[in-house]
C-alpha positions, -999 to 999 in steps of 0.1 A, spaced: 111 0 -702 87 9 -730 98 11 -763 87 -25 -776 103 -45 -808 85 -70 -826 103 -107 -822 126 -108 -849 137 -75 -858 168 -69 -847 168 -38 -823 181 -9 -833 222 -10 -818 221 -38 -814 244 -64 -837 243 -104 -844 277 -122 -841 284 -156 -836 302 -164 -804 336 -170 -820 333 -134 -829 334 -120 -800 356 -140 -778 395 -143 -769 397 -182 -756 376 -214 -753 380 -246 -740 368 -275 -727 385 -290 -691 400 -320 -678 406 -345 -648 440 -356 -642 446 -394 -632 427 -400 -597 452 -429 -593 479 -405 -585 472 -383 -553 497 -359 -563 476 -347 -591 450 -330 -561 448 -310 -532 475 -284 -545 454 -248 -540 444 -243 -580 407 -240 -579 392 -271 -597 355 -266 -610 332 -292 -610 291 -291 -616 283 -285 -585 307 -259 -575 291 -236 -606 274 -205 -591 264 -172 -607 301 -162 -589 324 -188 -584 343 -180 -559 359 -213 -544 353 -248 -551 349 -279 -534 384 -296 -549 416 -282 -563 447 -297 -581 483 -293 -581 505 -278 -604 514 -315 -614 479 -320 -625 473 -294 -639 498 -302 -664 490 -337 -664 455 -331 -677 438 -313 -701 422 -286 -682 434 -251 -685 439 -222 -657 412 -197 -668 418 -162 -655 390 -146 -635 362 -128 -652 363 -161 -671 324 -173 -682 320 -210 -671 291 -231 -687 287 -266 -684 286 -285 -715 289 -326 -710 261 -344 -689 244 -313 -676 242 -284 -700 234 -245 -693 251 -247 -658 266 -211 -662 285 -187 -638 318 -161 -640 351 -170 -620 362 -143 -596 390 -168 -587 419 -183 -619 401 -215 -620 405 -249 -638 375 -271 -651 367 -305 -654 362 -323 -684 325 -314 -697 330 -277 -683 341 -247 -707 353 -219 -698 349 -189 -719 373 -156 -723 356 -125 -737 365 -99 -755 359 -76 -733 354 -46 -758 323 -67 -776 304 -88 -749 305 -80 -711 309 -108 -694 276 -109 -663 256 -100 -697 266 -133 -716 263 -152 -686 223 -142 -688 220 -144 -722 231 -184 -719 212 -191 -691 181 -173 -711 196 -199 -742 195 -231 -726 176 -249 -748 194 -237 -776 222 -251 -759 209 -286 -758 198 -288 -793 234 -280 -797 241 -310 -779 219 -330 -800 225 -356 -827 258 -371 -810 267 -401 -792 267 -383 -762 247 -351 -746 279 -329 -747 288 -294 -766 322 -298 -784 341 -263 -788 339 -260 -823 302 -268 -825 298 -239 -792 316 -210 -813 289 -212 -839 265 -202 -814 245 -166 -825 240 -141 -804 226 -106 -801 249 -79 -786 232 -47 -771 257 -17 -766 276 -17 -738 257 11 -718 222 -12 -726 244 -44 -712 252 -29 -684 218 -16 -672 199 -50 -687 223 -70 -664 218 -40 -634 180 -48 -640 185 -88 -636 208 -89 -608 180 -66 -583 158 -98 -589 185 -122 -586 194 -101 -553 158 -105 -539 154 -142 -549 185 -149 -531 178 -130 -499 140 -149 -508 160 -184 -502 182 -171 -474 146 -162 -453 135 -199 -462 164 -211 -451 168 -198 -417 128 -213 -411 137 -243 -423 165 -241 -398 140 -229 -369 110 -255 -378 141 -282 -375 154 -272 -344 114 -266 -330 107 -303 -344 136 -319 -320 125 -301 -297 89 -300 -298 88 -340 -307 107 -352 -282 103 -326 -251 71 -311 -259 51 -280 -247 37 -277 -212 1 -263 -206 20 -229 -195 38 -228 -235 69 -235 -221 95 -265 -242 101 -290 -212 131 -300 -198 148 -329 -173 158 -297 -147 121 -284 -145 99 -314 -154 98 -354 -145 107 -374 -179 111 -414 -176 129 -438 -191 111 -451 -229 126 -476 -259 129 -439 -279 154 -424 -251 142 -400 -221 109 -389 -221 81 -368 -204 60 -383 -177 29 -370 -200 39 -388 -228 40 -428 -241 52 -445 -268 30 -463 -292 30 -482 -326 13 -463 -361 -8 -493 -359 -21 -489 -327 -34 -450 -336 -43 -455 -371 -56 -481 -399 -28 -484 -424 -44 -496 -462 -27 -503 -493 -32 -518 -527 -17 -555 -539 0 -543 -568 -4 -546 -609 6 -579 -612 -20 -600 -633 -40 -570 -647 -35 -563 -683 -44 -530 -701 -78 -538 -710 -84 -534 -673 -71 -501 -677 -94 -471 -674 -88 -432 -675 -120 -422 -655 -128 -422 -619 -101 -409 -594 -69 -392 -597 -46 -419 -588 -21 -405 -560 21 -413 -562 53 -408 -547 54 -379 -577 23 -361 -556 43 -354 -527 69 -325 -527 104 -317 -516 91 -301 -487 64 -330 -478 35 -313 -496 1 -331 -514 19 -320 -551 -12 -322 -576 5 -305 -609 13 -340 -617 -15 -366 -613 -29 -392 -637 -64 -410 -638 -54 -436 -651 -57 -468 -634 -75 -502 -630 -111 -505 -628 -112 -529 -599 -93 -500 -577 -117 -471 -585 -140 -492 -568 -117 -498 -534 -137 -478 -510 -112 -487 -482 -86 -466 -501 -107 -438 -511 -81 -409 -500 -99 -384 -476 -89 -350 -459 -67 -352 -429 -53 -386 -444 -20 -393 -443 -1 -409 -474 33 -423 -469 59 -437 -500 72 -478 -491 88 -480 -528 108 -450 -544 110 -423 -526 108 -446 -493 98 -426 -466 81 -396 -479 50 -383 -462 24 -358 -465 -9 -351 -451 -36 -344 -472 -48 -309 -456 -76 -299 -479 -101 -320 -508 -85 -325 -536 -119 -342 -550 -119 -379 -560 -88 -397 -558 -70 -432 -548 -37 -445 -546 -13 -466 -565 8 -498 -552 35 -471 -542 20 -457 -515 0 -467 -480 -27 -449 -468 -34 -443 -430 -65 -435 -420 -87 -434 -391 -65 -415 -373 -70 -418 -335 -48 -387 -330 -41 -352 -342 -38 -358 -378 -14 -326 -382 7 -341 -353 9 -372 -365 25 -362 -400 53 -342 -383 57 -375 -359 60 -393 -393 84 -368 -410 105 -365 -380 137 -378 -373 130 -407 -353 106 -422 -374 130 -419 -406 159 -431 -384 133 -468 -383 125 -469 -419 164 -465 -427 172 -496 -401 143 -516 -417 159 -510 -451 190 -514 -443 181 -550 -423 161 -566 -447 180 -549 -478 146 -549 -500 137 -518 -514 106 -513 -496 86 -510 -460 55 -530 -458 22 -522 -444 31 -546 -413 63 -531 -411 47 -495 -408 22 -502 -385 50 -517 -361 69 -479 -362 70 -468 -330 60 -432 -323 68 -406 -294 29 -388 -284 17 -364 -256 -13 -383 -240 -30 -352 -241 -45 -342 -276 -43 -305 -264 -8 -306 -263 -7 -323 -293 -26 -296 -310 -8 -268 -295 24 -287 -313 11 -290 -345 -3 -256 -346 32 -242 -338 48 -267 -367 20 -252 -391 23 -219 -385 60 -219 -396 50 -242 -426 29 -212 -438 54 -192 -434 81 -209 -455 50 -218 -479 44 -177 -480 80 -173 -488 84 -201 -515 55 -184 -532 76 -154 -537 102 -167 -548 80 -183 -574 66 -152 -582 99 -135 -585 113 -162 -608 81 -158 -633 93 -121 -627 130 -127 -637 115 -150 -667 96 -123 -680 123 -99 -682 150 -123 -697 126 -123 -723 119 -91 -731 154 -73 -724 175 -101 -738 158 -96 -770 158 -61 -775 120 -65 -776 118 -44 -748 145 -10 -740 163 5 -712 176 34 -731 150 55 -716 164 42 -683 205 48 -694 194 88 -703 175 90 -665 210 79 -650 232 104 -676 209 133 -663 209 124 -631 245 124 -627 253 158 -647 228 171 -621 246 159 -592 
């Protein structure tokens, strides 16, 4: 893939239409009347935001004939290119079903003999911010049809489609077989974690169990005679800040700490520091007692209630805002702990606080009264954590490459949805291969 173009010439081949040139049909979709059952559950394919995949091949909801024709939506034929357009724009994928769309979703016939149809389907997906300054300027974030058909694009000959898109969909093929490997960890840390947390792991490495070990009675269900139950309070100091209330901005200063959130802590329970601030108020910078250390544990009580990370390396100077409580002093394995935290029977508390008091929040007393399931012995608790760790590195080691294959996939979108970059060289290698054969 040599043969470089300079951004803005257009490639030689290559042609500029506007998408109303090159298509056959386009349209938004519609919902029939939800008041009248009739309308649903009839076998036509009925695509809504989340059932839009780079194939769509089923969806979550279908209508009848009735509502069909009772709505505005349209049967689109397979091959059809599906992009969402209303509250969530650039959502794009091809039918291999006839499908109908909700309102807010377009679907998009082709003329086959100008655009092929997994090439568009890139070239929006490489487009969507041009889609949403489409969008812009109305009363609502949406794309109408006749503003859509005005879209430009670049058209590559068919041979240099086919072998940009053959190019895209290997990466898109390892990136899903990527997600498919983190999956089935995720599966096996979560199947470990009941396990692990509630049975543990004999000195021997074996899981226990009621037919080959002695487990007692405990408020969290059966237990093993090695283990107890205990209160967050009772193995850890839990510290917090009072809140904002009173301080005005002149109290306000941008130096000192990083100041740690419920934004800092990732998806997958990870210290997040890609989005940090330093701002805060000069009385906290000078809080000692919630100075954040390594092998402390941070956990949300507003927002994201319930979210938990450790903090497994230094991240330098930082603090916490009212969001968050601190625990430190931790009397056990640190590692151990968090998992305890993140685990279902801990969550399964927080949700019956919540849900009891109906205020959006846990307090510090609150959290120190959570009751926790812990091996006596710290060895075992080590050996439990270890295992839970080296499974995190593993998904961690896989999430990396699929990072890394996305910047990869970015990189070529760029270059070969452009032109600036050809695969003509690449088309010739496959013409002469096959005359050889």
């Amino acid at each position: 893939m040599s043969e470089a173009k300079e951004v803005g010439e257009l490639p030689k081949g290559w042609k500029k239409a506007r998408l109303g040139e090159v298509i056959k049909e386009l349209g938004d979709g519609g919902t029939p009347s939800r008041n009248d059952a009739d309308n649903f559950n009839g076998g036509i394919p009925w695509v809504v935001i989340d059932d839009i995949r780079p194939y769509i091949e089923k969806t979550k909801e279908t209508l009848s004939r009735k509502g069909l024709k009772k709505s505005s939506a349209k049967l689109w034929p397979r091959g059809s290119v599906i992009v969402s357009t209303g509250a969530t724009i650039g959502e794009v994928g091809i039918t291999r079903i006839p499908a109908a769309t909700k309102q807010g979703i377009t679907g998009i016939v082709l003329d086959e003999h100008k655009v092929f149809n997994t090439f568009f389907r890139y070239f929006l997906l490489h487009n969507k911010n041009l889609l949403i300054r489409f969008s812009q300027g109305t009363s609502f974030s949406e794309i109408r049809p006749p503003a859509l058909v005005k879209l430009a694009i670049l058209i590559p000959p068919f041979s240099e489609q086919r072998k940009i898109v053959e190019i895209l969909e290997t990466v898109d093929s390892a990136i899903e077989k990527t997600d498919k490997i983190i999956e089935k960890y995720k599966r096996i840390k979560q199947g470990l974690m009941q396990d692990l947390l509630t049975k543990g792991i004999d000195e021997n490495g074996q899981i226990r169990s009621e037919e080959t070990h002695r487990f007692k009675d405990s408020p969290l269900g059966r237990i093993p005679e090695e283990w107890e139950v205990v209160r967050l309070g009772d193995v850890a100091e839990l510290k917090g800040r009072i809140g904002w209330r009173g301080y005005t901005f002149e109290d306000l200063t941008d130096e000192g700490p990083i100041t740690l959130g419920a934004t800092n802590i990732s998806d997958e329970n990870k210290i997040d520091l890609s989005n940090t601030t330093h701002i805060t108020y000069k009385k906290f910078n000078e809080s000692p007692e919630i100075k954040v250390c390594v092998f402390d544990i941070i956990l949300v009580q507003r927002g994201s209630i319930g979210k938990v990370t450790i903090i497994d390396r230094n991240i330098g100077d930082a603090t916490i805002n009212p969001s968050i409580i601190l625990i430190k002093k931790i009397k056990i394995s640190p590692q151990f702990l968090y998992n305890v935290l993140t685990s279902h029977k801990v969550q399964s508390q927080i949700e019956s606080i919540l849900s009891q008091t109906g205020v959006p929040m846990i307090s510090q007393s609150q959290a120190r009264r959570l009751m926790l399931l812990i091996p006596k012995s710290k060895p075992e608790q080590h050996r439990i954590a270890s295992i839970l760790s080296q499974i995190d590195e593993t998904i961690e080691k896989e999430q990396r490459y699929k990072e890394k294959l996305e910047r990869i996939k970015q990189g070529l979108m760029d270059d070969l949805l452009t032109g600036k970059v050809r695969v003509n060289h690449l088309i010739k290698e496959g013409v002469e291969n096959v005359s050889q054969a």
